[in-house]
C-alpha positions as CSV (number, residue, x, y, z in Angstrom):
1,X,-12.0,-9.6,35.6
2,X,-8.8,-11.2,37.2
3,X,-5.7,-11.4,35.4
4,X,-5.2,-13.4,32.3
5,X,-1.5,-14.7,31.4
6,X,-0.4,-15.5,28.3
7,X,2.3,-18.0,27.5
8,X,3.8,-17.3,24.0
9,X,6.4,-19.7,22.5
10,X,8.1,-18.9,19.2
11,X,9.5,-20.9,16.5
12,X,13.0,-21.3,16.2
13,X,13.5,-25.4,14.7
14,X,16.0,-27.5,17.3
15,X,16.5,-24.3,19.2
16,X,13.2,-25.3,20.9
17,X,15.6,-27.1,23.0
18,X,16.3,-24.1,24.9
19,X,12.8,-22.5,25.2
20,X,12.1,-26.1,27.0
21,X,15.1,-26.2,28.7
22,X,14.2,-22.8,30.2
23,X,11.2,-24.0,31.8
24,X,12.4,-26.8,33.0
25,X,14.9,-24.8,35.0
26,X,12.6,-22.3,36.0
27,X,10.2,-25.0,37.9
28,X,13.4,-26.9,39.4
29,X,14.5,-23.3,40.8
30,X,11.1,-21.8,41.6
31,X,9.2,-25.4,42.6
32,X,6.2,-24.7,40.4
33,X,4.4,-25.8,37.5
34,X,4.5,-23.7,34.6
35,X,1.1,-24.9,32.9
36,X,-0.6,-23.9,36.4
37,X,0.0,-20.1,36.1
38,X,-0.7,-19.7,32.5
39,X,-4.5,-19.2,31.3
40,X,-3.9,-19.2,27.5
41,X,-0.6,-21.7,25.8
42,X,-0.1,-19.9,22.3
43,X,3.2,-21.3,20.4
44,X,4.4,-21.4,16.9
45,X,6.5,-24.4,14.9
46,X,8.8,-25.9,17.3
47,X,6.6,-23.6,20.2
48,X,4.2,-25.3,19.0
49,X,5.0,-28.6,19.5
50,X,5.7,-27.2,22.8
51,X,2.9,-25.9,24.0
52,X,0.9,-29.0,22.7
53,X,3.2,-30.8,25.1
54,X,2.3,-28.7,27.9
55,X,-1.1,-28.7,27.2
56,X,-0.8,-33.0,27.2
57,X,0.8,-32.2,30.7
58,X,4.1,-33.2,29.9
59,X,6.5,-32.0,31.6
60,X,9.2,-29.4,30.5
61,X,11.9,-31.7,31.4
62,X,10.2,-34.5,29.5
63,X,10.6,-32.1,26.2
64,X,13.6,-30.9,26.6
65,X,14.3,-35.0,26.8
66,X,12.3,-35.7,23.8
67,X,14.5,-32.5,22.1
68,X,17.8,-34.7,22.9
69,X,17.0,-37.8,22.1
70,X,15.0,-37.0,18.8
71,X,16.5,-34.4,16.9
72,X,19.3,-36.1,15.3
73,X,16.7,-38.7,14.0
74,X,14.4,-35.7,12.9
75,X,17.3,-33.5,11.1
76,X,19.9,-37.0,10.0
77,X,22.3,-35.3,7.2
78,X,25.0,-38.3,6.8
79,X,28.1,-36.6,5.3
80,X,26.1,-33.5,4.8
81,X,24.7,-34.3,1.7
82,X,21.5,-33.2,2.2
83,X,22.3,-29.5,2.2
84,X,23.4,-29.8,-1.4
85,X,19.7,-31.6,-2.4
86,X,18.4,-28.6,0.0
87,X,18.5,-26.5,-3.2
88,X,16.3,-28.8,-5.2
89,X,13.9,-29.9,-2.6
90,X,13.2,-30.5,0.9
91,X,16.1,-31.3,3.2
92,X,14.2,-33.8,5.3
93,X,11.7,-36.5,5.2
94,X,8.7,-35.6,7.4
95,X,8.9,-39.4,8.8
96,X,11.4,-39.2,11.4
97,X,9.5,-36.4,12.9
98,X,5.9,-38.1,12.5
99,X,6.9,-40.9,14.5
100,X,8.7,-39.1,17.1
101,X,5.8,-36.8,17.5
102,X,3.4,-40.4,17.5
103,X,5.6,-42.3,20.0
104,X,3.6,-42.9,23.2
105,X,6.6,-41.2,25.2
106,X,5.5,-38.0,23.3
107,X,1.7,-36.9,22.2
108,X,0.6,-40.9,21.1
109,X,-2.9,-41.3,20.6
110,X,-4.1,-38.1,22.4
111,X,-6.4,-35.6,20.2
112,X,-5.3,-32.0,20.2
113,X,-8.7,-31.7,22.7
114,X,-7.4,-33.8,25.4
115,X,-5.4,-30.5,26.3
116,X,-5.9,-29.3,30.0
117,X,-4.7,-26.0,28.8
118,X,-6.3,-23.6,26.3
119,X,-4.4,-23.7,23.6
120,X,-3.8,-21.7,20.2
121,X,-1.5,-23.1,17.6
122,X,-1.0,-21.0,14.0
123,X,-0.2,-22.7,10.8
124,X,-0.5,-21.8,6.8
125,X,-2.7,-23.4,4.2
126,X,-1.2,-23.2,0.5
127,X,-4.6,-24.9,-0.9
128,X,-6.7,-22.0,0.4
129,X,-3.7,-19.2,0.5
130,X,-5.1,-18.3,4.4
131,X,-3.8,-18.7,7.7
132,X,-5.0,-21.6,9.4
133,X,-5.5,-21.5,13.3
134,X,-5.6,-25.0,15.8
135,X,-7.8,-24.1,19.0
136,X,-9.0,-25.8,22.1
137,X,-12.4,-26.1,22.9
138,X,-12.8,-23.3,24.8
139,X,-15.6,-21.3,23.1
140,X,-18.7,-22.5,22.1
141,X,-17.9,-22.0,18.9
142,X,-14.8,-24.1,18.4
143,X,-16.1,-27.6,17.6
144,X,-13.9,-29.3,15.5
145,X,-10.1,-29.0,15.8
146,X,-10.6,-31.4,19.3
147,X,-10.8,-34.3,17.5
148,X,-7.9,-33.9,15.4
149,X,-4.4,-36.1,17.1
150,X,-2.2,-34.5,18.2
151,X,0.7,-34.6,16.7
152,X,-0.7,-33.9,13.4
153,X,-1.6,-30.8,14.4
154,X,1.8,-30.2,15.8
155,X,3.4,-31.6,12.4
156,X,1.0,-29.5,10.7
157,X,2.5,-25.5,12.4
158,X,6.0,-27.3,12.1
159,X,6.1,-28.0,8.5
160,X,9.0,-25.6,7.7
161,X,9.5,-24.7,4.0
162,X,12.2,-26.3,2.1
163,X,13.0,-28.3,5.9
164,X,10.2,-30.6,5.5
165,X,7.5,-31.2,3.3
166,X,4.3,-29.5,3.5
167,X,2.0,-31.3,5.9
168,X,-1.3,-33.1,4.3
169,X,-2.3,-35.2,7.3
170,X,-5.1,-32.5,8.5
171,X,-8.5,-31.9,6.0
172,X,-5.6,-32.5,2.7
173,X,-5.1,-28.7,3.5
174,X,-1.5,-28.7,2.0
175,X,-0.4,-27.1,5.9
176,X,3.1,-25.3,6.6
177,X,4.9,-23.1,9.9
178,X,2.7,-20.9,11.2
179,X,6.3,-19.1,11.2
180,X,5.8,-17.8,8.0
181,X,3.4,-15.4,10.1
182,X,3.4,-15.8,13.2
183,X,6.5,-16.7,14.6
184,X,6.4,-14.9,17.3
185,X,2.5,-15.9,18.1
186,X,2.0,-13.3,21.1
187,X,-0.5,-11.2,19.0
188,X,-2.1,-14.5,18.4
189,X,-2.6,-15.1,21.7
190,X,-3.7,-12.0,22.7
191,X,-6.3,-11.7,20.2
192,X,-7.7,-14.7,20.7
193,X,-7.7,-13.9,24.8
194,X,-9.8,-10.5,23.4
195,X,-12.2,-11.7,20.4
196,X,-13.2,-15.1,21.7
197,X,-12.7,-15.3,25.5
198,X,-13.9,-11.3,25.8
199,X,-10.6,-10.9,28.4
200,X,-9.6,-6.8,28.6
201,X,-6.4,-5.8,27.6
202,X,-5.9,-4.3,30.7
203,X,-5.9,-7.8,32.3
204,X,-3.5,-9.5,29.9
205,X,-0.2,-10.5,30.6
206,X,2.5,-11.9,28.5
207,X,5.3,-13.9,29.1
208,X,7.0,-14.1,25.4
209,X,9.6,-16.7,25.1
210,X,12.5,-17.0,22.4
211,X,14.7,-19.5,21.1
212,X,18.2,-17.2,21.5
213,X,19.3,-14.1,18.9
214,X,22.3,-14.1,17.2
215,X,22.5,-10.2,16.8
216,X,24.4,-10.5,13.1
217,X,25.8,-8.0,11.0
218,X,24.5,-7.3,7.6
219,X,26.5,-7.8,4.6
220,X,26.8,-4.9,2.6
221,X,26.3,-7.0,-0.7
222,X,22.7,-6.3,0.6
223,X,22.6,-2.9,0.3
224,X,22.1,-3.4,-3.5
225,X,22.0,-6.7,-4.1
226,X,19.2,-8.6,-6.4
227,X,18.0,-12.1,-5.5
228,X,20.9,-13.9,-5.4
229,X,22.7,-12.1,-2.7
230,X,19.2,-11.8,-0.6
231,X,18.9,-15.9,-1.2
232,X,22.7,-16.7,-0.7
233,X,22.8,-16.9,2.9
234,X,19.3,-17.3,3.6
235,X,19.5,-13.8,4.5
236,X,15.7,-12.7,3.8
237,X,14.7,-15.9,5.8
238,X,16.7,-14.1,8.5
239,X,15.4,-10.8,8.7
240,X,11.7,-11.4,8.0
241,X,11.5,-13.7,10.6
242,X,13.6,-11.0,12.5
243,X,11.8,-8.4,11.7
244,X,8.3,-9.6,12.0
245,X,9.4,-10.9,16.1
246,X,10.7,-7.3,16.6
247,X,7.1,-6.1,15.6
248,X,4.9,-8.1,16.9
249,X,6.6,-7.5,20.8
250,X,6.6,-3.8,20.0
251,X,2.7,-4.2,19.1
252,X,1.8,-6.0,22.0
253,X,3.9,-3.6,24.4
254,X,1.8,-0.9,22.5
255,X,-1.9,-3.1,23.3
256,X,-1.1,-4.1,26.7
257,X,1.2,-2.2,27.5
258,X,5.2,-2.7,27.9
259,X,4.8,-3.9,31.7
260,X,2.9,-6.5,30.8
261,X,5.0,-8.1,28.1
262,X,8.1,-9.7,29.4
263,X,10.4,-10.9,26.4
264,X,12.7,-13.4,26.8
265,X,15.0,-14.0,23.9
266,X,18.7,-13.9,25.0
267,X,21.4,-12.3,22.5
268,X,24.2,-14.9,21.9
269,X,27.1,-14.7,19.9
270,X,26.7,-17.6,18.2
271,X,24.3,-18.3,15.6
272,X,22.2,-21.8,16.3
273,X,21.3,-23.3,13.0
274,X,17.3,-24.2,12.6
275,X,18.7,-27.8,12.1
276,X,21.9,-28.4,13.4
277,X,21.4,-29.2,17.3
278,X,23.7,-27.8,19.9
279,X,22.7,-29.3,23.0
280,X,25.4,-28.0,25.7
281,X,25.3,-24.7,24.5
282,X,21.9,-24.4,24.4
283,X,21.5,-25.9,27.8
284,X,24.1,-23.2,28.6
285,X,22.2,-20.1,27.6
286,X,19.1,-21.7,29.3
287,X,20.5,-22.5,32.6
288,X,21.7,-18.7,32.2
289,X,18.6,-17.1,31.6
290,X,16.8,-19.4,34.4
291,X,19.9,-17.8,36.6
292,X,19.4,-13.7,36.3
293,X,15.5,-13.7,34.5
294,X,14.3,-16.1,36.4
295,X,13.3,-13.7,39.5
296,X,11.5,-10.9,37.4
297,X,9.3,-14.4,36.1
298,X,8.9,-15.4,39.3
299,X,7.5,-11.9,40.6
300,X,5.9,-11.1,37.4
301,X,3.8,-14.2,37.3
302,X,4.1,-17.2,39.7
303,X,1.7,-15.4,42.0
304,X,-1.3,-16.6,39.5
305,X,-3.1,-19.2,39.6
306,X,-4.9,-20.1,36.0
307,X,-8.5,-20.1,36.3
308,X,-9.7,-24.1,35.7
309,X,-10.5,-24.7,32.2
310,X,-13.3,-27.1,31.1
311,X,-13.1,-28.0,27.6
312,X,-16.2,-27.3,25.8
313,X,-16.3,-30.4,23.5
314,X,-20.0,-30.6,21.8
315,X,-20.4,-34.3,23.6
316,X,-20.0,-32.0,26.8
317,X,-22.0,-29.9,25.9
318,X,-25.0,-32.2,24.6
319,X,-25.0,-34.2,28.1
């Protein structure tokens, strides 16, 4: 079987800026289209709502656009007062973000099946305590996420905890981040490449991109410390997100292979909040990685073509 790539996005809030940024630069510098060399689009909370972009055939520019001109709608904290009401409840209305997702700049009136890219978008249901998956139509067997819009579907894997409420628009599931697993989604990606396309592992390639790492060191309050000093800091938040990226890349290496994962995710020495947008330093650390990564992407996986994907919607499949 010819090779299959991957595309994995994680989650990371505002700091999707620079995963979009990054492929914007890497088609200005390489003159491609990133969507035409990836078979499979996996992503994860803000990846998410990046990948269903992609998948729309927007274009990375376009995102990194809609990053800029909509995140200090999304995360508005006049005076900083909402970090205070943060302790009692969610620091954000889910509005803000509902309509920039619905604008007709951005995903509109598309379904999630309108994607011309196979696409695989994790989420979490607290009414059925399960993880809850958003494919494409690309098996037989996937019949009904198509017809849900868009951008409920991308609200529903970006629904951070204590950020934003939990998301209710899709099946009253009670939906949150698919971050609180899946993060990093390559394993998602690459079992669904495996289970429900039937793609070897040999023939899988990954091309895993983060949102920056602020390598930080740990307090030694920890070393003991009960709930308060884990909470404090948002340290546990932190670390299992951390820690479960850091996993997940060593279990794919171990799958497919560690030449066929490339992982992206820049050490900084700055830590980006989820919430707080910085838009020139982020474009910084983009343009930078475009600058010395940019060639090993180019040579790793520019040279194929994703097969053509026809969207196996049951109206398709009954004419």
């Amino acid at each position: 079987m010819a090779r299959f790539q991957i595309l994995s996005l994680d989650g990371g809030g505002v700091r999707g800026l620079y995963s979009a940024a990054v492929l914007a630069k890497l088609e200005e510098r390489h003159g491609v289209n990133i969507v035409d060399h990836f078979d499979l689009i996996t992503g994860t909370s803000t990846g998410g709502i990046i990948a269903i972009g992609l998948g729309l055939r927007m274009l990375p520019r376009e995102i990194v656009r809609f990053y800029v001109e909509a995140a200090p709608r999304i995360f508005r904290n006049p005076l900083g007062l909402r970090s205070g009401f943060h302790w009692l409840r969610r620091k954000y209305s889910d509005e803000p973000l509902r309509r920039a997702l619905n604008h007709g700049s951005t995903f509109g009136d598309h379904k999630f099946g309108d994607s011309k890219s196979r696409l695989v978008i994790p989420s979490f249901s607290l009414a059925h305590n399960e993880v809850r998956v958003f494919k494409t139509p690309h098996h037989e067997r996937l019949r009904t996420d198509w017809e849900i819009p868009a951008w409920k579907v991308a609200m529903a894997t970006s629904a951070a905890p204590t950020f934003f409420p939990v998301c209710g628009h899709v099946e009253d599931s009670r939906l949150i981040d698919g971050g609180v697993w899946a993060n990093n989604p390559t394993l998602v990606g690459i079992a669904e490449a495996v289970s429900m396309l039937g793609v070897p592992l040999n023939d899988i390639r990954v091309l895993s991109l983060g949102t920056t790492d602020a390598r930080i060191k740990r307090r030694q309050a920890l070393d003991g410390g009960g709930i308060f000093q884990w909470i404090r800091k948002k340290d546990v938040i932190d670390i299992l997100m951390r820690g479960q990226s850091a996993g997940t890349n060593g279990l794919a290496a171990h799958l497919i292979g560690p030449q066929n994962v490339l992982r992206i995710d820049p050490i900084v020495p700055e830590r980006f909040a989820l919430d707080c947008i910085n838009e020139k330093e982020l474009l910084s650390h983009a343009e930078r990685t475009a600058l010395h990564d940019g060639p090993a992407i180019a040579d790793r996986f520019f040279d194929h073509r994703a097969a053509p994907y026809a969207p196996l919607h049951p109206s398709s499949k009954e004419n």
